[in-house]
C-alpha positions in Angstrom: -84.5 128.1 -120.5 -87.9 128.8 -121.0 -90.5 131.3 -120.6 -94.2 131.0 -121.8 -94.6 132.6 -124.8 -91.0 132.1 -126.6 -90.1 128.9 -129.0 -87.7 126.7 -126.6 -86.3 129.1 -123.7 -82.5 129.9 -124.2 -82.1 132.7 -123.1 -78.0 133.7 -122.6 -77.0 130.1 -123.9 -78.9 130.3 -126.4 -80.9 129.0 -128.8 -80.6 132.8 -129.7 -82.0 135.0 -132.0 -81.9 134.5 -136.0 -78.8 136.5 -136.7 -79.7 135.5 -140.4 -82.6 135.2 -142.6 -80.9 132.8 -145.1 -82.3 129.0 -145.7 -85.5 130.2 -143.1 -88.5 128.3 -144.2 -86.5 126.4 -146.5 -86.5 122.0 -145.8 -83.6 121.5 -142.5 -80.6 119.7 -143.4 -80.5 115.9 -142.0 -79.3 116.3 -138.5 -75.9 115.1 -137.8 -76.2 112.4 -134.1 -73.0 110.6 -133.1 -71.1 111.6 -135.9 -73.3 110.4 -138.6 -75.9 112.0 -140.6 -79.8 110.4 -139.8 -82.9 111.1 -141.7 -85.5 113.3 -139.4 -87.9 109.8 -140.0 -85.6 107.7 -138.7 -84.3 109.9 -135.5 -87.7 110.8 -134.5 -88.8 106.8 -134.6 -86.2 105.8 -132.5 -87.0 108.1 -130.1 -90.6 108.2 -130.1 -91.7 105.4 -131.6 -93.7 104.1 -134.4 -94.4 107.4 -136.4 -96.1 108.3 -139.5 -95.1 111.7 -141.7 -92.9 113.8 -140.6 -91.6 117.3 -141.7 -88.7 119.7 -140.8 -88.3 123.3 -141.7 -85.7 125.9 -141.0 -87.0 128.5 -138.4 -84.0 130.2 -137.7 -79.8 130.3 -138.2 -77.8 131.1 -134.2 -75.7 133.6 -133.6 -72.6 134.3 -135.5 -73.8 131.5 -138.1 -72.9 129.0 -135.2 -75.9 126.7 -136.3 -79.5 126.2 -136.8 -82.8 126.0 -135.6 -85.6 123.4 -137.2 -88.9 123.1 -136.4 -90.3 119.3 -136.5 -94.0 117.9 -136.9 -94.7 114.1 -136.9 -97.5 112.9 -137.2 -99.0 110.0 -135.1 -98.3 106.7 -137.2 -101.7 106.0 -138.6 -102.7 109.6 -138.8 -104.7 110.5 -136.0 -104.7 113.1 -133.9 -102.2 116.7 -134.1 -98.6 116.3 -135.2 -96.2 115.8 -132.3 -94.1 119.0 -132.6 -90.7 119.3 -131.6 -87.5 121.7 -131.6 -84.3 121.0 -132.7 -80.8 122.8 -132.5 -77.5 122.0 -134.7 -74.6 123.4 -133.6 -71.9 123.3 -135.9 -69.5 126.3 -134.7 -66.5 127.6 -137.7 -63.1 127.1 -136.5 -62.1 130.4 -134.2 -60.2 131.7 -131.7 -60.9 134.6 -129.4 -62.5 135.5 -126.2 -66.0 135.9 -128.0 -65.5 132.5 -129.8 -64.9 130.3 -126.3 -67.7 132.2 -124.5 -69.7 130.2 -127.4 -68.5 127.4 -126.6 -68.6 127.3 -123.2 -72.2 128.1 -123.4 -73.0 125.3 -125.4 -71.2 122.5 -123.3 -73.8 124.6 -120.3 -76.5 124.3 -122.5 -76.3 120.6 -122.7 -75.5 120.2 -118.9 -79.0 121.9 -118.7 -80.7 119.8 -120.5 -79.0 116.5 -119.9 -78.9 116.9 -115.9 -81.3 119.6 -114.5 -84.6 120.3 -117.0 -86.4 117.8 -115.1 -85.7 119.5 -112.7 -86.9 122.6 -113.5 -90.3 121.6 -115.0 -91.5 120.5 -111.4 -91.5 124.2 -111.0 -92.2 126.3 -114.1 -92.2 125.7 -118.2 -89.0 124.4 -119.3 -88.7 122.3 -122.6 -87.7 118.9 -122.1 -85.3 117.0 -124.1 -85.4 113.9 -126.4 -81.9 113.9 -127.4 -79.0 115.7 -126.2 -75.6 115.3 -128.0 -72.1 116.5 -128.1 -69.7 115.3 -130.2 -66.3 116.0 -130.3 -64.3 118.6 -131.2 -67.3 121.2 -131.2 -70.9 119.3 -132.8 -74.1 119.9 -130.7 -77.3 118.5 -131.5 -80.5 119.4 -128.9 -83.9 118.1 -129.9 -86.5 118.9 -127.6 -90.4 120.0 -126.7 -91.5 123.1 -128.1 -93.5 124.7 -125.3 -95.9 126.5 -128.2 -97.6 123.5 -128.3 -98.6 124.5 -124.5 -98.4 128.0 -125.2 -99.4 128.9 -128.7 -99.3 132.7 -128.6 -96.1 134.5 -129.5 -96.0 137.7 -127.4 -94.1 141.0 -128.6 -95.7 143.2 -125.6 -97.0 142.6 -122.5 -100.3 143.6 -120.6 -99.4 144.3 -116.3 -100.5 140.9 -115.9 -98.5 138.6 -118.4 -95.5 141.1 -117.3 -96.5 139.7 -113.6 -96.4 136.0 -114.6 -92.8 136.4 -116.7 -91.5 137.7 -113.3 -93.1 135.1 -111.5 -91.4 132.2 -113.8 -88.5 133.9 -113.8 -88.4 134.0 -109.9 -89.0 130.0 -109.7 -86.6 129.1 -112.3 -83.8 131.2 -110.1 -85.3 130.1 -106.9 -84.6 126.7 -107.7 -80.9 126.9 -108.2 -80.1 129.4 -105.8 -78.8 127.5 -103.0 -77.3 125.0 -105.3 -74.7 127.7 -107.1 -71.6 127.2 -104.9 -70.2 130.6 -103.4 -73.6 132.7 -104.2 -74.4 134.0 -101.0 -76.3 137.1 -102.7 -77.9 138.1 -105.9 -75.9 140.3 -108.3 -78.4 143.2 -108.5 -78.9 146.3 -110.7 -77.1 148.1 -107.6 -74.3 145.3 -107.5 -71.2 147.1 -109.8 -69.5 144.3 -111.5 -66.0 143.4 -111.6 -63.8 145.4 -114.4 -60.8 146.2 -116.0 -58.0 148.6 -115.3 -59.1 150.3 -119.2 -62.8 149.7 -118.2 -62.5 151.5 -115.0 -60.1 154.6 -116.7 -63.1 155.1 -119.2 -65.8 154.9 -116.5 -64.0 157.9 -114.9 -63.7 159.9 -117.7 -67.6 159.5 -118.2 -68.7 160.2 -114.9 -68.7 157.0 -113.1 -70.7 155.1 -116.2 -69.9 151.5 -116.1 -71.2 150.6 -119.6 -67.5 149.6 -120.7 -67.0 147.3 -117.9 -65.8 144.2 -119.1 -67.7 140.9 -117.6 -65.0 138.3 -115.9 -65.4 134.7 -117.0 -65.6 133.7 -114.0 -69.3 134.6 -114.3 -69.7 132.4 -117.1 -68.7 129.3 -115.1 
């Protein structure tokens, strides 16, 4: 979801970071809508309009090599004015199997709940990119295009004074605040003081370091 400073705002489901370097900077692929590949020109006219140039480049590859991220610029149709720019995601997971594999998925079919139910939602209240286009097509194909909030909030922050630190926390607090009476059968936060649910093996390796928890394993059940 998004926080001032970063490209779109997924933070656990996703848009990730690169875990590749390869095709970055290079032209994007056509995207892939409703089953059928669409040039950008054409995709971007239907949804914004009339629209002159328009150019989309490769920024990053998801995790695991589950898909892509593309920047996109269009430019006003007779020129005028900045380029319109946007952020798209192409999810095109490999066949798997495995615990690992669904939590993929399943964060996926959340992402595009997000975005298709509640990021209007959300922007009442803090920076939250907003969609154009949100689609899922069966078995596995996601494709998100949406705002890129550096168009609000050019800089790309790797530290943080006491102050941006303060106004991170403060969206951070809204976005949760939102939702929190809305989540059924949260009646308190899981805090850093909250130990987690975890397995039998977890729990015999946490006693043979001391009470440590870093093994514990995280139920799916907070995942739904």
């Amino acid at each position: 979801h998004a926080v001032p400073g970063t490209r779109t705002g997924l933070t656990s489901t996703s848009i990730g970071s690169s875990s590749s370097s390869s095709g970055i900077g290079m032209a994007a692929a056509k995207p892939i809508v409703a089953g059928k590949q669409i040039s950008w020109a054409e995709l971007c006219s239907q949804l914004l309009g009339p629209a002159g140039r328009v150019r989309a480049q490769r920024v990053g590859s998801l995790w695991g090599g589950y898909g892509s991220v593309t920047e996109v610029a269009v430019d006003s149709s007779d020129g005028s004015g900045k380029p319109h720019r946007l952020i798209a995601k192409q999810v095109d997971p490999p066949k798997g199997t495995g615990v690992s594999h669904d939590r993929k998925l399943k964060s996926y079919h959340a992402e595009a709940a997000f975005y298709s139910h509640h990021a209007a939602k959300a922007a009442a209240v803090c920076a939250v990119a907003q969609p154009l286009l949100v689609d899922v097509s069966p078995p596995r194909h996601f494709f998100f295009l949406m705002s890129d909030l550096s168009e609000k909030f050019p800089e790309q922050l790797h530290s943080y004074t006491l102050q941006e630190a303060h106004a991170v926390l403060d969206w951070l607090a809204a976005f949760h605040a939102l939702w929190w009476e809305e989540v059924p059968g949260q009646q308190q936060p899981i805090s850093h003081n909250t130990p987690l649910p975890c397995t039998a093996a977890a729990a015999g390796h946490d006693a043979e370091d001391g009470g440590l928890a870093a093994a514990a394993a995280v139920p799916d059940s907070l995942w739904d």
